[in-house]
Structures are given as structure tokens and as C-alpha cells.
Biopython code that builds the backbone (N, CA, C, O; Angstrom):
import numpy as np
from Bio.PDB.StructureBuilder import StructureBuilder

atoms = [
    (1, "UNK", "N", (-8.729, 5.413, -16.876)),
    (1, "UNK", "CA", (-8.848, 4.994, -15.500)),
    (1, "UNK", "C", (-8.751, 3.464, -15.400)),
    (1, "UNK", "O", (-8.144, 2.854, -14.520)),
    (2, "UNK", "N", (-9.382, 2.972, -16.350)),
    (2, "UNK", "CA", (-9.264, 1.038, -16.135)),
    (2, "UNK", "C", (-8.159, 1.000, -16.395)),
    (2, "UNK", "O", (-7.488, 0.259, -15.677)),
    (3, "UNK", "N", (-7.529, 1.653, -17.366)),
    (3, "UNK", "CA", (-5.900, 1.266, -17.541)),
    (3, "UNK", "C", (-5.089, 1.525, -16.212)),
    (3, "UNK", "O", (-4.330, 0.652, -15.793)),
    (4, "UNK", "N", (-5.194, 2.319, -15.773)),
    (4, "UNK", "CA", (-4.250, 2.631, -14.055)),
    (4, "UNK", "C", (-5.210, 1.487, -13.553)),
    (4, "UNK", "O", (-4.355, 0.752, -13.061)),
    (5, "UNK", "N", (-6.034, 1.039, -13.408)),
    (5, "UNK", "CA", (-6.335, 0.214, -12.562)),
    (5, "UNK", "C", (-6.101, -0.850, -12.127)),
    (5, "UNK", "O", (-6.213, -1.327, -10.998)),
    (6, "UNK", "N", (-5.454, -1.587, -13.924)),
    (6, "UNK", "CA", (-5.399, -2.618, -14.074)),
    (6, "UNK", "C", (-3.379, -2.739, -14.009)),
    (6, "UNK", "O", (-2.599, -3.691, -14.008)),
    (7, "UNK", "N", (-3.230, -1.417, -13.970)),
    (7, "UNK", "CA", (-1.456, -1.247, -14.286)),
    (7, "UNK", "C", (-1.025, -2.088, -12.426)),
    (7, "UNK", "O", (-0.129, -2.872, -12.114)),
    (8, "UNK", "N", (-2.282, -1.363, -11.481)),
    (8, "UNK", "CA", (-2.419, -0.954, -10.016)),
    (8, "UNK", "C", (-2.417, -2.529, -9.522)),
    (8, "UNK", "O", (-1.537, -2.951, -8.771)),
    (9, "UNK", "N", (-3.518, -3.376, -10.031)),
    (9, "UNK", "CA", (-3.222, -4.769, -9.818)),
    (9, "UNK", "C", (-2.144, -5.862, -10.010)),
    (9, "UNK", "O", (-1.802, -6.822, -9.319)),
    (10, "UNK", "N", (-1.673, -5.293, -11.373)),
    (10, "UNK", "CA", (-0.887, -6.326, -11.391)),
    (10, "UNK", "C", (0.326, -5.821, -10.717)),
    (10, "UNK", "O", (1.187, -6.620, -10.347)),
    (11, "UNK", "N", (0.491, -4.171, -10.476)),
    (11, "UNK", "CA", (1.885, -4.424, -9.526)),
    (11, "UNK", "C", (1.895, -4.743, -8.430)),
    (11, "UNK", "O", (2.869, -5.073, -7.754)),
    (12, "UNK", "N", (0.017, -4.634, -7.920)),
    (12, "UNK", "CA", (0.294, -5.413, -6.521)),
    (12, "UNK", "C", (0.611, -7.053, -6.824)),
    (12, "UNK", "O", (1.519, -7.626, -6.221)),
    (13, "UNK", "N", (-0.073, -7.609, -7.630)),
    (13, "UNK", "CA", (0.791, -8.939, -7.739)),
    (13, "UNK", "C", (2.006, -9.646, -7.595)),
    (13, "UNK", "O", (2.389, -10.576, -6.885)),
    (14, "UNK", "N", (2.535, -8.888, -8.535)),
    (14, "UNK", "CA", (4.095, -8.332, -8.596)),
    (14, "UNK", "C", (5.062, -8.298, -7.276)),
    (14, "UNK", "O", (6.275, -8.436, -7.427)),
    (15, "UNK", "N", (4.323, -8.053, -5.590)),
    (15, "UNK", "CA", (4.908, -7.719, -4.720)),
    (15, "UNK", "C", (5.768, -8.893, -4.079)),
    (15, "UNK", "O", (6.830, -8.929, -3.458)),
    (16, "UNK", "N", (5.201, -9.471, -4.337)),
    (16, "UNK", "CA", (6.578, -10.892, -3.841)),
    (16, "UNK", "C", (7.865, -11.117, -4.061)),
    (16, "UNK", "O", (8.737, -11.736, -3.451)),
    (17, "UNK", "N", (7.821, -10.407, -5.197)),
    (17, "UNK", "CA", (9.348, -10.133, -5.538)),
    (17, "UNK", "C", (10.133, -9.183, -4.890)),
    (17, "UNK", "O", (11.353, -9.156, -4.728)),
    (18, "UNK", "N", (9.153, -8.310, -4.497)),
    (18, "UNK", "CA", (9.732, -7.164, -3.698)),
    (18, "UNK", "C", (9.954, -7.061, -2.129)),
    (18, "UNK", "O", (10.216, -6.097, -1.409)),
    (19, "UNK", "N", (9.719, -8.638, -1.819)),
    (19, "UNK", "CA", (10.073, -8.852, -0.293)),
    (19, "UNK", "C", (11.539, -8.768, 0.088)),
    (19, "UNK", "O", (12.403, -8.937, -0.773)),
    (20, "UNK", "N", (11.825, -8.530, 1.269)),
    (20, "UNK", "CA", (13.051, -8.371, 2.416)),
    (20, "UNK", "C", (13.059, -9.760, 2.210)),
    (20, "UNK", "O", (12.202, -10.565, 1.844)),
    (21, "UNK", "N", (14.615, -9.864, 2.637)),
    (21, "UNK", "CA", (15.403, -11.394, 3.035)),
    (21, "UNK", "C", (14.982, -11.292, 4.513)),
    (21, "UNK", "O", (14.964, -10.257, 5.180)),
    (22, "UNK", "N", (14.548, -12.896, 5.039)),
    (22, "UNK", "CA", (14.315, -13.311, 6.341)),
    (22, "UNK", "C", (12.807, -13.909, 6.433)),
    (22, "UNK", "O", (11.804, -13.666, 5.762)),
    (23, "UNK", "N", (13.041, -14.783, 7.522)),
    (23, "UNK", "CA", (12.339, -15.560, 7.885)),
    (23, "UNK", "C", (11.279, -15.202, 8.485)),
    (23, "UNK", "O", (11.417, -14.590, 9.544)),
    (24, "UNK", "N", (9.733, -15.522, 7.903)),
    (24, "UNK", "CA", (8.713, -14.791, 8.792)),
    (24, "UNK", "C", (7.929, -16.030, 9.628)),
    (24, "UNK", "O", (6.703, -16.140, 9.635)),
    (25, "UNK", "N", (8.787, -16.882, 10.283)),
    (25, "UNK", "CA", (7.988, -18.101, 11.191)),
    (25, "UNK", "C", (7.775, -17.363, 12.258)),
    (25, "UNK", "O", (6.566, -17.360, 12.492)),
    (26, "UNK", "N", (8.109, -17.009, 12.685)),
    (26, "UNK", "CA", (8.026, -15.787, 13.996)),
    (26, "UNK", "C", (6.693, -14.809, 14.158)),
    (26, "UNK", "O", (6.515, -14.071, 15.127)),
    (27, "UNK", "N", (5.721, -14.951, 12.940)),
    (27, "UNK", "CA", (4.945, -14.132, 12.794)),
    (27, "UNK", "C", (3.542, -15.289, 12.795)),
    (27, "UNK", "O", (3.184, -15.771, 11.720)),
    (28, "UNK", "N", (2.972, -15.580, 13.831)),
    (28, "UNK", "CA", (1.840, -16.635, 13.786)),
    (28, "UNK", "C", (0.349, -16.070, 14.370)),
    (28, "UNK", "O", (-0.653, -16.759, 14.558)),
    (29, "UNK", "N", (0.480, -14.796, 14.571)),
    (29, "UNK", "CA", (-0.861, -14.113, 15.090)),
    (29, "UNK", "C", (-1.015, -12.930, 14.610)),
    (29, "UNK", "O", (-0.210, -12.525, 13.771)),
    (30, "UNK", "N", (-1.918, -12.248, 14.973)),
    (30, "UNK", "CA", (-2.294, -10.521, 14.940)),
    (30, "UNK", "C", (-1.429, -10.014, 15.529)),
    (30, "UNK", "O", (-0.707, -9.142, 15.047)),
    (31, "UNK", "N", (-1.351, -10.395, 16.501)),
    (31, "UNK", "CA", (0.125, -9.486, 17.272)),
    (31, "UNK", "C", (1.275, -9.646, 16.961)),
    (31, "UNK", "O", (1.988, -8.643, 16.949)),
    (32, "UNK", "N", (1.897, -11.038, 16.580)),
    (32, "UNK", "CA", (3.066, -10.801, 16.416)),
    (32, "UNK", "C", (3.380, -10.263, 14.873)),
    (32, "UNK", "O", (4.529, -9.972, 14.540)),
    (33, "UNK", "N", (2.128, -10.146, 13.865)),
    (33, "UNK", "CA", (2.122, -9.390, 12.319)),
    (33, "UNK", "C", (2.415, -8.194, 12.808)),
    (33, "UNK", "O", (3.505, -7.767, 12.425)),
    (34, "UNK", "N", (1.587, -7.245, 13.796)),
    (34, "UNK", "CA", (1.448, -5.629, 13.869)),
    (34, "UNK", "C", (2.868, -5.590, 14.044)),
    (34, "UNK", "O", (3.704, -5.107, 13.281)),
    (35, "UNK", "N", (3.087, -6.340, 15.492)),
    (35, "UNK", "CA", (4.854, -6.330, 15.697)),
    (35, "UNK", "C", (5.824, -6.156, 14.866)),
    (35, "UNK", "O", (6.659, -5.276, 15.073)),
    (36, "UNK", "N", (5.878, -6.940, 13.816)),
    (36, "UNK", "CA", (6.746, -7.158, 12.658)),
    (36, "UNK", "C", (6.640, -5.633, 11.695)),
    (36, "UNK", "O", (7.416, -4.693, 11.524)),
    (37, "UNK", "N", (5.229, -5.970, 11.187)),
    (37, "UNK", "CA", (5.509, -4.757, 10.547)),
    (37, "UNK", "C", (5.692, -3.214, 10.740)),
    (37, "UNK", "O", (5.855, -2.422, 9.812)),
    (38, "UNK", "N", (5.634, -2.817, 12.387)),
    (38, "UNK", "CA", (5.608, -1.867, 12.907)),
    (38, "UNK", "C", (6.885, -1.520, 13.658)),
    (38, "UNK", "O", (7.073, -0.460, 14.255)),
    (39, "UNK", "N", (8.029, -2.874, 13.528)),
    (39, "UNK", "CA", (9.397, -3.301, 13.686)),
    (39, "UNK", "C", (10.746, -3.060, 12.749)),
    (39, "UNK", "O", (11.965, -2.946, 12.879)),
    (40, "UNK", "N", (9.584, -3.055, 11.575)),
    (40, "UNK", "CA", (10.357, -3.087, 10.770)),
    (40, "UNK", "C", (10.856, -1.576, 9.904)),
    (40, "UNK", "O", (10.042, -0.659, 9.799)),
    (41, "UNK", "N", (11.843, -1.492, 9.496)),
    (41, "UNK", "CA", (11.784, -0.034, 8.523)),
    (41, "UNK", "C", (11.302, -0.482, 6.987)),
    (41, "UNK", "O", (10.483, 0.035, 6.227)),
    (42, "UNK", "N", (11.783, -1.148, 6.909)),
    (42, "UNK", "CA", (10.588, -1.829, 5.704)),
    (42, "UNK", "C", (9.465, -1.550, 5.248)),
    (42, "UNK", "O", (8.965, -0.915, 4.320)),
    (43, "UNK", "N", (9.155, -2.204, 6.161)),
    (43, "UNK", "CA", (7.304, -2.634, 6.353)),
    (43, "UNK", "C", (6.606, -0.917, 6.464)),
    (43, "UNK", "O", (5.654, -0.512, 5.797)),
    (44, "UNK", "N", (7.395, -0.111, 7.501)),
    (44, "UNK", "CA", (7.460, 1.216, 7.863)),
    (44, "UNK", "C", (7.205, 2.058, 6.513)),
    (44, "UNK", "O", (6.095, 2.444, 6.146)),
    (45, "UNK", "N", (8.325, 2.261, 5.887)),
    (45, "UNK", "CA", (8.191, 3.142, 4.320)),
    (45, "UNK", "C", (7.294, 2.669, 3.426)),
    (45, "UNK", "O", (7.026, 3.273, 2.387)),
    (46, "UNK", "N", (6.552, 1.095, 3.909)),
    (46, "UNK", "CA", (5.751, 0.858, 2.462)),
    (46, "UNK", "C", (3.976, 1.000, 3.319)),
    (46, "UNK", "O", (2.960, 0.887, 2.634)),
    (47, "UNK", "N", (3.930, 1.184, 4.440)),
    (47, "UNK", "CA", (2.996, 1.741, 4.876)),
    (47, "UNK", "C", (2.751, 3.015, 4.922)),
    (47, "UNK", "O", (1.629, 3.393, 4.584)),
    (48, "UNK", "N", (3.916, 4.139, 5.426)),
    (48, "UNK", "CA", (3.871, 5.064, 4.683)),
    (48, "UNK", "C", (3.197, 5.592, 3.382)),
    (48, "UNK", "O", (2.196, 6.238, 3.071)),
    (49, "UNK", "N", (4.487, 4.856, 2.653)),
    (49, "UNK", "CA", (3.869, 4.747, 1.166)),
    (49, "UNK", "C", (2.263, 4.749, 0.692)),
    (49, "UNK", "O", (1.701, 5.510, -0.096)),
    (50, "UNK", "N", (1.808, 3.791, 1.343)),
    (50, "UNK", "CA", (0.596, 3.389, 0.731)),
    (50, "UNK", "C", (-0.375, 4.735, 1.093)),
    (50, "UNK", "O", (-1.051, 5.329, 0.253)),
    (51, "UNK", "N", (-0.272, 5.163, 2.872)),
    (51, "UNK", "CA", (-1.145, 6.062, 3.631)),
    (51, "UNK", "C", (-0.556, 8.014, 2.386)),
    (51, "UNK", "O", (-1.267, 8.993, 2.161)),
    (52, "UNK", "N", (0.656, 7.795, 2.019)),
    (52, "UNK", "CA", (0.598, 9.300, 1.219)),
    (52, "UNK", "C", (-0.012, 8.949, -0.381)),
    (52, "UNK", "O", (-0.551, 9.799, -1.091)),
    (53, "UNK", "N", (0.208, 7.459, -0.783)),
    (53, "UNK", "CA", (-0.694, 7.232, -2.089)),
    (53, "UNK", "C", (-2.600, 7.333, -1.873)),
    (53, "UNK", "O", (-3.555, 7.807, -2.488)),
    (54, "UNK", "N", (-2.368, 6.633, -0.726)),
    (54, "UNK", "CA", (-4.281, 6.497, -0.661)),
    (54, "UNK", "C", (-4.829, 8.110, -0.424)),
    (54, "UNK", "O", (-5.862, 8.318, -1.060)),
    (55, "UNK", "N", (-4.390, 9.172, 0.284)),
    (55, "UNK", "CA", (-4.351, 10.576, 0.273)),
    (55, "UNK", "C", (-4.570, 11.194, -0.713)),
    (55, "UNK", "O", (-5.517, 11.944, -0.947)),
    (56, "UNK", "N", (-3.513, 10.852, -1.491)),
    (56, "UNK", "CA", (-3.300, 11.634, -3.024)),
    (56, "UNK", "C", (-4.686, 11.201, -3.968)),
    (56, "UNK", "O", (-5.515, 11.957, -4.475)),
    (57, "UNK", "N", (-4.627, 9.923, -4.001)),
    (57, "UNK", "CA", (-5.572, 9.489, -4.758)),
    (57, "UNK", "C", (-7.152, 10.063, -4.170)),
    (57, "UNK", "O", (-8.033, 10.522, -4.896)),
    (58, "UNK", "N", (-7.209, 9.938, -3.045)),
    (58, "UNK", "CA", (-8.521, 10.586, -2.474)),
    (58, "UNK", "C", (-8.736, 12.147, -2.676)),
    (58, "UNK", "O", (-9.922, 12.466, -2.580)),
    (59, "UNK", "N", (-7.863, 13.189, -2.932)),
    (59, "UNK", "CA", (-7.631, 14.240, -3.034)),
    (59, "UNK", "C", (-8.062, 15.023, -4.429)),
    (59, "UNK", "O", (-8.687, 16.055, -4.670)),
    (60, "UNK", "N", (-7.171, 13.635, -5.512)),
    (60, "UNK", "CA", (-7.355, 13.924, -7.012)),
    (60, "UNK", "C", (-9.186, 13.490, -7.410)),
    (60, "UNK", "O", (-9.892, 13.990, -8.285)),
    (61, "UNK", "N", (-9.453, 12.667, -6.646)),
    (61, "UNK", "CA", (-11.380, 12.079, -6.875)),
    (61, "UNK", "C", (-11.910, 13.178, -6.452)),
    (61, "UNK", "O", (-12.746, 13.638, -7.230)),
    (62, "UNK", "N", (-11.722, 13.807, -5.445)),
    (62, "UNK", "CA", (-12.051, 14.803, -4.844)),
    (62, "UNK", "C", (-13.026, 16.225, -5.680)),
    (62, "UNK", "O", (-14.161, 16.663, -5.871)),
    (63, "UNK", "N", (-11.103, 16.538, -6.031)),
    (63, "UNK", "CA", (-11.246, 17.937, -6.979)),
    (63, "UNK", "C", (-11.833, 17.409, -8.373)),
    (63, "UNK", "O", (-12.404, 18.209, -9.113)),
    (64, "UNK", "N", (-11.704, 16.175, -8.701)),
    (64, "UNK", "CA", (-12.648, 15.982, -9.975)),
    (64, "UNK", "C", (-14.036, 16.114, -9.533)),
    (64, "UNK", "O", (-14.756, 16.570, -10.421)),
    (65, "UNK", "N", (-14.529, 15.901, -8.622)),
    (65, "UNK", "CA", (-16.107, 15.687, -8.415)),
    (65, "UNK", "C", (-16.341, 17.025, -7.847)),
    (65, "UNK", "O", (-17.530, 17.343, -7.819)),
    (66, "UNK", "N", (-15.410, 17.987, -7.336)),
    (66, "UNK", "CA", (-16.059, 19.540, -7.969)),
    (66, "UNK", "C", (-16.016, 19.824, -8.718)),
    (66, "UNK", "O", (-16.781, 20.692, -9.137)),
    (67, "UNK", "N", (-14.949, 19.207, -9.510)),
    (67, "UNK", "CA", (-14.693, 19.809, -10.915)),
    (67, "UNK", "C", (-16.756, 19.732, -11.735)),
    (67, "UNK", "O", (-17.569, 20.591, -12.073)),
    (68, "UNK", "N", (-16.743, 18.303, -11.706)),
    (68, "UNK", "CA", (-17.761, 18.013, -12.267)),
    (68, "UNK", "C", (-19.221, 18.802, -11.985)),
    (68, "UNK", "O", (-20.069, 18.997, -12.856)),
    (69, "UNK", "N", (-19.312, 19.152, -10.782)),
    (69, "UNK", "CA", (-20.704, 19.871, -10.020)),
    (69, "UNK", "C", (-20.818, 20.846, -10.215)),
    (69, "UNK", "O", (-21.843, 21.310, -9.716)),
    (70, "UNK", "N", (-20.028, 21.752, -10.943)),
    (70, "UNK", "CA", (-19.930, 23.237, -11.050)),
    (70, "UNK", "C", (-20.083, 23.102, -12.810)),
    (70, "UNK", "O", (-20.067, 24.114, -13.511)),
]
sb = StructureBuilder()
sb.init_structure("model")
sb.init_model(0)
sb.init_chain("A")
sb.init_seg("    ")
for serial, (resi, resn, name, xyz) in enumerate(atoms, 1):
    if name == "N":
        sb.init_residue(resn, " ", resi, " ")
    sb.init_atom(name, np.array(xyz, "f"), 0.0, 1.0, " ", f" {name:<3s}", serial, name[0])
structure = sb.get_structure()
């Protein structure tokens, strides 16, 4: 588990590299962030992303901690 954990950090580190081309001066508040990323198809699939990873992962803790009680 520390090993995924630590695999988990550094690829969030890692994410800068994985940015879209373009300019984000346009983005100077709360609103115009939600805007952007809720604008974007981008931003779209990696929110996605995250909401079917955070699921999964909550799912697999889950069935381990019946696993464990029984």
C-alpha cells in the first residue's frame, strides 16, 4: 500500500507535463477556474477520471473492511 501511495504522488507531481497548450491568464478567480475547467474537454475527462478512480478506490477499502470483520 505505501508503495501505490508513493507511485500515486509522484505521478501527481509529474502532472505539469501533462498540461494542454494555451494560455491560462484568463483564469483570475473561482469563477472564471470552474469556467475553464468545466469548458474544457480536457479538464472534463480528467475530472471524470479522478470521480471513477476515487469510486473504485472507495469500493476496493470497502470490501476489504468486510473482508476483515467477518
Amino acid at each position: 500500500m505505501k508503495r501505490l501511495m508513493t507511485t500515486a504522488a509522484l505521478t501527481v507531481l509529474a502532472t505539469p507535463a501533462l498540461a494542454h497548450p494555451g494560455d491560462h491568464h484568463e483564469v483570475s478567480g473561482w469563477a472564471e477556474a470552474v469556467q475553464h475547467l468545466l469548458g474544457s474537454p480536457f479538464h472534463l475527462a480528467l475530472v471524470a477520471g479522478a470521480i471513477v478512480l476515487g469510486f473504485g478506490v472507495l469500493k476496493v477499502r470497502g470490501s476489504r473492511r468486510q473482508v476483515k470483520k467477518r
